[in-house]
C-alpha positions in Angstrom: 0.0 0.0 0.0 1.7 3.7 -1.0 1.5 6.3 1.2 -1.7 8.3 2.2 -2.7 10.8 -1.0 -5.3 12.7 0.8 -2.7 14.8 2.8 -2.5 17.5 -0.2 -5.2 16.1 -2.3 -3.1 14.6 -4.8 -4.8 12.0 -6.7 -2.4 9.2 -7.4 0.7 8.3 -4.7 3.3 9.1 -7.4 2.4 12.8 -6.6 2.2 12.2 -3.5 5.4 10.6 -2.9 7.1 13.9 -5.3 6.0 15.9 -2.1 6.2 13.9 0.7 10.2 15.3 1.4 8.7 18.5 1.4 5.8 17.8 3.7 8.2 16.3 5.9 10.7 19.9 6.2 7.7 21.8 6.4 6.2 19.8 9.3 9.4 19.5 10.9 9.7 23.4 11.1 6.7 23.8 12.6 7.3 22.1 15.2 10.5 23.3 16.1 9.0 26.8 15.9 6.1 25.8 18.4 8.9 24.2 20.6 10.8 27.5 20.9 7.7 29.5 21.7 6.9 27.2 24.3 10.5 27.5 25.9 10.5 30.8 25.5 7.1 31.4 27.2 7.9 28.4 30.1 11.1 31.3 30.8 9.6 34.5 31.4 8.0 35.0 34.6 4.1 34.8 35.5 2.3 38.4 36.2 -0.6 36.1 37.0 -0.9 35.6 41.0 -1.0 31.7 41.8 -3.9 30.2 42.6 -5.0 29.4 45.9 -5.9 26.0 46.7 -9.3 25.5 48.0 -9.9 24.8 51.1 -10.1 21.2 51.8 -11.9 21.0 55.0 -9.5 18.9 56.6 -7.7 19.5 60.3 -6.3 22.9 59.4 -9.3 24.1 58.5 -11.2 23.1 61.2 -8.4 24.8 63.4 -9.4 28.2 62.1 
């Protein structure tokens, strides 16, 4: 069985296959350009205050 030809809607896997490498770069820099946004993002600080947890009810609590 060739490879999938729905991809780029090419109608026969011989077309397919002439732009499979292609695919491949392209796909490949995609995701090395979500991977650095991600580090980047996972690096600068939060302005968001953290969440509090909710109170669980447990001895602590009851303390209060």
């Amino acid at each position: 069985m060739g490879p999938p030809v729905t991809r780029m809607g090419h109608d026969s896997p011989r077309a397919a296959l002439i732009y499979q490498h292609a695919n491949r770069e392209a796909d490949q820099g995609t995701a090395d350009a979500i991977d650095k946004a991600v580090k980047a993002a996972r690096r600068k600080p939060s302005k968001r205050k953290p969440r509090q947890a909710p109170d669980s009810g447990g001895p602590a609590a009851e303390a209060s």
